[in-house]
Each structure stands twice: as structure tokens, then as C-alpha cells.
N, C-alpha and C positions, 0 to 999 in steps of 0.2 A: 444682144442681151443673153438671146442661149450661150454663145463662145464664152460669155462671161462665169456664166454659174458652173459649166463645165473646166474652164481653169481653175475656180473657186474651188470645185469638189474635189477635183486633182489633187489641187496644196493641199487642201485640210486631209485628204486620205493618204497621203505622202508622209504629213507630219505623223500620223495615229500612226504609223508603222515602220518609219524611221527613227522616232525616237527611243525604244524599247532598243533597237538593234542597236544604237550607239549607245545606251547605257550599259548593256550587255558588250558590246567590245573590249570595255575594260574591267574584268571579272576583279571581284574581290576576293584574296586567301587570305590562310591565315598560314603563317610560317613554323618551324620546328628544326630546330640545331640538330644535325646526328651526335649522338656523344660514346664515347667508350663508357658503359659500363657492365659491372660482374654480372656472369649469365651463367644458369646451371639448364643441363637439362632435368626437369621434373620427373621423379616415378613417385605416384602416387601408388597407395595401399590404405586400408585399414587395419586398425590397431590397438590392441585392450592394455589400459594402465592397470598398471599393479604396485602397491607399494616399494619405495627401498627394501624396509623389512618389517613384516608384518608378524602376528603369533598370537596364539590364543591361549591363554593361561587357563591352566584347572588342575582341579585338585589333584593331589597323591593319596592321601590317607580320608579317610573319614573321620566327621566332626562338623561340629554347628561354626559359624562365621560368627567372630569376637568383636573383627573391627574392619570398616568397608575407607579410605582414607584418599576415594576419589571422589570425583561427580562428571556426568558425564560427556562426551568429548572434550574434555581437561586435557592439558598438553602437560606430560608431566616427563621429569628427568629421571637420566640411569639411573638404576639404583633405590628409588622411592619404595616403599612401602608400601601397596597398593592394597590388598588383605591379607587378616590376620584371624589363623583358627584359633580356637580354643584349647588351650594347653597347659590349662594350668597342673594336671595330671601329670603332663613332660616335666613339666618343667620341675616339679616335686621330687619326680626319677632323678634328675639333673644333679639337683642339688644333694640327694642321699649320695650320687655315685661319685660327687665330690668332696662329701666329707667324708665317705670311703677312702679317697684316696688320699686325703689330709691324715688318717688314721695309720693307713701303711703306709706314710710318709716318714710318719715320726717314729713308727716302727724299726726302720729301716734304719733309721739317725741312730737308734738306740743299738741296735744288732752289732751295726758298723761302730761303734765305740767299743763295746763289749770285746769285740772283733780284734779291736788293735791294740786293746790290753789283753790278751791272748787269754779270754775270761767266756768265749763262745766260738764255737766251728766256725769257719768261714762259711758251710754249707747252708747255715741258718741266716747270713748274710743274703747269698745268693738267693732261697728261699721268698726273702722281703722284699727283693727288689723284682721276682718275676710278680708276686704279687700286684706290685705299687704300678708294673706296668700295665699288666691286667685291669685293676679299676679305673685308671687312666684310658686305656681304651674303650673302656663300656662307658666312661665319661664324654670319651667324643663321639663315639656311636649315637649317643642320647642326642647330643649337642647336632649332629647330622640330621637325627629325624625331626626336630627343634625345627629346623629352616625347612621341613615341608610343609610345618603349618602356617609360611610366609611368605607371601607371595609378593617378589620385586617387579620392578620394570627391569626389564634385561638391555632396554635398550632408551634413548632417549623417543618420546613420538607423542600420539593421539589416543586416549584412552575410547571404546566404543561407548555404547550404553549400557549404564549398570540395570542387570536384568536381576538381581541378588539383594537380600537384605540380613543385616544384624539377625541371627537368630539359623540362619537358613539352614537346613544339615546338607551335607553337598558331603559328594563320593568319591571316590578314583574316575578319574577321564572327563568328570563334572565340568564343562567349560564357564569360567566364573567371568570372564572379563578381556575382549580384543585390544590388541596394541599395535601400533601402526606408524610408522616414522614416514611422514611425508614430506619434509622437506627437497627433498629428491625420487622422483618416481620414474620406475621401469614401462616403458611401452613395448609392447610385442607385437610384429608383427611380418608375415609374409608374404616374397615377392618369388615369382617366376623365376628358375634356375637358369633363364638364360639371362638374368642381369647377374650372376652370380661374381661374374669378373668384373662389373665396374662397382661394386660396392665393398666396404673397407673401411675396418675400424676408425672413428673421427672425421666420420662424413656426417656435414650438417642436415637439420631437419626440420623442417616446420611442421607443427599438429595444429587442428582445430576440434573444435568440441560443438555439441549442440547445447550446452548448457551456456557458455558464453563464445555466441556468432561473432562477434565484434573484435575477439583478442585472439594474436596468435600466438602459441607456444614454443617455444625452440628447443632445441637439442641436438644430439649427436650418436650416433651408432657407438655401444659400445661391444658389442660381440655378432659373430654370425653364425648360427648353427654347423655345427658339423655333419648334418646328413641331410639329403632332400628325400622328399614324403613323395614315395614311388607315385603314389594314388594322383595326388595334384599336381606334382612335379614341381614343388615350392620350396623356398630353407625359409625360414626361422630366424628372423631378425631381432635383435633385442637394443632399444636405448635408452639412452639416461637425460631426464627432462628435471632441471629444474622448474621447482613450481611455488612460484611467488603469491604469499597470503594463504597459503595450505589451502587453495581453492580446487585443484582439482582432487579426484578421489578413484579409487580401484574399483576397477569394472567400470572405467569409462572406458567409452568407444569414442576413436578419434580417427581422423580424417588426415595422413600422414602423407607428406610430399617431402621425399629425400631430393638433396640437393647437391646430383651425382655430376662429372667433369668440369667447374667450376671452371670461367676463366672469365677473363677480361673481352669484349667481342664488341661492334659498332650494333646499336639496339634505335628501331624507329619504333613508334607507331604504327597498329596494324593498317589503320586509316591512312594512311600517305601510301602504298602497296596498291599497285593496280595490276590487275592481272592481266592475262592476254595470254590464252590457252597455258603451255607453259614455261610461258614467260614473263618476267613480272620488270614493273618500272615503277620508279619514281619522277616527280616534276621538283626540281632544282631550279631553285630561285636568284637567278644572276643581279647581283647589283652594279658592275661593277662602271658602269656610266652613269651612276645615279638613276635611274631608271631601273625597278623590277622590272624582269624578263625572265621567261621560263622556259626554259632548258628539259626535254624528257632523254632518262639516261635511266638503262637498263640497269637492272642489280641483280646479284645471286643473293637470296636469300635460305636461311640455315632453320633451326630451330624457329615454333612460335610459343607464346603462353599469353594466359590472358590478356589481350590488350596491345601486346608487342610483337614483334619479330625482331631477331637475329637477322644481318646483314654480312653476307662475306664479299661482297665486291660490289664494285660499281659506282661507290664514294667514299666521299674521306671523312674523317671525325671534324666536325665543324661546321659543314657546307647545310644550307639553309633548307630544309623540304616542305613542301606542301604540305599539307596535313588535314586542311579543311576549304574547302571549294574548289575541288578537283571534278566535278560534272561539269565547268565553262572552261576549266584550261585545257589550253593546246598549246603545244611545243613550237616557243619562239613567238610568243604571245605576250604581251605588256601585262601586267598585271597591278594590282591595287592592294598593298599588302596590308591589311585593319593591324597588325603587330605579332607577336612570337610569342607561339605557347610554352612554357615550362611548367616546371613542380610548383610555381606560385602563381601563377595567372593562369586558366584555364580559357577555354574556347569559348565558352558562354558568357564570361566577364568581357571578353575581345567583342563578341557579338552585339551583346547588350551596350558599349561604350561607344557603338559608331552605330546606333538608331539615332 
């Protein structure tokens, strides 16, 4: 009866400990394609927007404001009328210095007849006409100081806040009102002299902002300072970002990764990378008996960024890799593959489908 209980406790402590080890023999991954695609290396910086073209309008002359014909951050086109001094005084001048010249006009018509029936000197000719030109000039003179008291948009953009009202008296250097073309906005900003040689007009860029975390912005270098600043040893980068909804604005600070040697290169997941002092491996997924089977095979690997690594050797564009349950594999081990992660199925769909 002992020898009894004694094989009894065996088998049952046999099962409690062999069965863990056979369900564990055949580990479950999840798969991952290498694929060719464009890789840059990153140089990050920071960097302050600034408008296309921006300007602040104000007065030349002295005088009360007649007429204000924005409101404010109004997007308004070249050329508008934005304010209008008081001028009726001018424009009084204007008109006396143009029927001036209506006056020596016909003076002149008259001289010059006289003239050609040999009935008056030529020199009283001559006379009429330096005249006629004279109030003609004091006519556009007027007409000249006429356009100080009016103030255009020079360019097409974004009008600031009118800080000015109908009545206001406003002076020389008065700042009456900002203007700001954002459809296209200038980012500045600088890197270390010693990436001086891989950077070069029409290199792409990604910016972010803290005002919107979720969106990135693009662009491209369009110049690069010609001097480095002895002190930090840095140049001067400048680019050209369109900016979609005239959402972003000057004197933002952005978070800018230039996207310098650009190429085509074999990209895994950081996650499939196993190291081993310094040497790194991948587990390759053999099907080729209809049976997973896993293959460990060294890689050189290049570059990393978020989440990925550059691969320069050690496989081919295609070839199947681990990527998730690599603490139970071992090289030349069967494996149980739950399916293959890409840009539309992720690893926690794969996970959560084989509870």
C-alpha cells in the first residue's frame, strides 16, 4: 500500500512539472518582414519661426486718423487701404497747385500761338513753359506727401491688433498697425560646425511645436550662414516651412530634426536586436519544411531612432524576424508563430487574437 501512494505521488509530481516544460518547448513569436526602407540620420536643434515677411507700419507726418479700414487679425491683400489721415488741408493744396497748372497751361497755348504768328518773342514762350513745369512739380510734390497720409498693405498677410482709433493724433515713427504674411514661415536655427559639411540647401526637415504635440511640420533648408559664432562654434541655419491654416506664428520655438544623408538602407525593429556585448543578433524565422524554425544569425547594425535600427549586414530584405517572444527562443528551436506585425496589425492585436 506504501509502494502504492509512493508511485501515485511520483506521477502526479511528474505531471505538475512536466507539463509547464512541454508547453514551454514550443515558445510562441510573433514575426516581422525586414524591408528596404528611406533612412536619414537625424540632427536635432532648436529653432525660432519668424514670418516670410513681416513690418510694422507708422506714421510719417502728423495728424488725427480719418479712417481705420481693418479689424483685427484680418487677412488682407497687397495694396489695401488699411489707414487714412486727415488731409483734407492736402488735398486743398492739390487742387489750387492743379488749377495752377491748368492756368499756365493755357498760358502757354496762348504765348505759343502768338509765337507762330511772329506776334511775341519766343523767350516769353520759353518763359510759360518753365513755369507750366514748375506747378506741375509742386503738383506732384503735393500728390507725393498725399500718399503719407495713407497707409497700404505692402504686401499680401495678417493684419495684428488695431491698438488705434478714428480721431487718434498719431506722429512720425507712431507704430499704427503689424503685418505678417504667413503662409510661408522662416525657421532659424543652429547646429555645430562640425556637421557644417553634411548640411545643404534642400535638405528636408521635420519641426514640432508645443502648441500642437500631435502634428508635424515639414520643410527644407533654404540657406546656411556664412560665418560661425567663434563663442559656440555654431552657423546659422535658416528654412522655409509651409504652414497649413496660418496656424503656426513668430516667435515659436520648435523642436527641429534635419533629415541629413537620406538613403534607401534594410530598417528592423529595435525589439528584434539582441545584444551580446558587442555583438548584436537577430532570430530568423525558417519555414521552409512548413515548420517554424529559428535560425540565430548575426547582424551589423548602422544607425538607430526611435523605435528602429538600420541594418547593414547579416540579412536580406524579406526574411521573416522575431520581434516579440525572444526570452524563450533559442537557435534551432521550433517555434509557434501567433502571425506578422506590420503598419496594419500590431503586436497587441496578434496577442490579444490568440487568448
Amino acid at each position: 500500500m506504501l509502494v502504492c501512494k509512493r508511485i501515485f505521488f511520483f506521477w502526479l509530481f511528474s505531471q505538475i512539472w512536466t507539463t509547464p516544460l512541454l508547453a514551454q518547448s514550443t515558445p510562441s513569436v510573433i514575426g516581422h518582414y525586414a524591408a528596404i526602407t528611406t533612412w536619414s540620420d537625424p540632427l536635432e536643434a532648436l529653432g525660432t519661426l519668424s514670418a516670410d515677411e513681416s513690418v510694422t507700419l507708422s506714421a510719417t507726418v502728423t495728424d488725427t486718423i480719418a479712417e481705420i479700414n481693418f479689424e483685427d487679425g484680418e487677412q488682407v491683400e497687397r495694396g489695401r487701404l488699411l489707414i487714412r489721415l486727415e488731409d483734407a488741408e492736402e488735398q486743398a493744396q492739390l487742387r489750387a497747385a492743379q488749377a495752377l497748372s491748368d492756368e499756365r497751361r493755357n498760358a502757354l497755348g496762348r504765348a505759343t500761338q502768338l509765337q507762330q504768328r511772329n506776334l511775341a518773342p519766343r523767350a516769353d514762350v520759353e518763359d510759360s513753359q518753365a513755369r507750366l513745369r514748375q506747378s506741375q512739380a509742386d503738383a506732384q510734390a503735393l500728390e507725393a506727401r498725399l500718399s503719407n497720409y495713407r497707409l497700404h498693405a505692402p504686401f499680401s498677410g495678417r493684419v495684428g491688433f488695431r491698438n488705434v482709433s478714428i480721431g487718434t493724433l498719431v506722429t512720425p515713427g507712431m507704430a499704427l498697425v503689424t503685418l505678417d504674411k504667413l503662409d510661408v514661415m522662416k525657421l532659424d536655427f543652429t547646429v555645430p560646425d562640425v556637421f557644417l559639411g553634411r548640411l545643404s540647401a534642400g535638405l528636408k526637415l521635420s519641426a514640432k511645436t508645443a502648441a500642437f504635440p500631435d502634428e508635424v511640420f515639414s520643410g527644407e533648408i533654404s540657406s546656411i550662414g556664412t560665418r560661425i559664432d567663434p563663442i559656440t562654434r555654431s552657423v546659422s541655419v535658416r528654412a522655409d516651412m509651409v504652414n497649413p491654416g496660418l496656424r503656426l506664428r513668430p516667435g515659436m520655438l520648435m523642436e527641429v530634426v534635419v533629415q541629413q544623408r537620406i538613403r534607401n538602407t534594410l530598417v528592423l525593429p529595435e525589439a528584434a536586436i539582441e545584444p551580446s556585448g558587442n555583438r548584436h543578433f537577430v532570430m530568423l524565422i525558417d519555414q521552409q519544411d512548413g515548420t517554424p524554425r529559428l535560425e540565430r544569425r548575426e547582424v551589423v547594425i548602422g544607425e538607430r531612432r526611435s523605435g528602429e535600427v538600420e541594418v547593414l549586414d547579416g540579412i536580406s530584405a524579406g526574411d521573416l524576424i522575431v520581434i516579440h517572444g525572444l526570452q524563450l527562443a533559442r537557435d534551432g528551436q521550433q517555434v509557434r508563430l501567433l502571425g506578422i506585425a506590420d503598419e496594419e496589425t500590431g503586436i497587441r492585436s496578434l496577442l490579444e487574437a490568440d487568448r
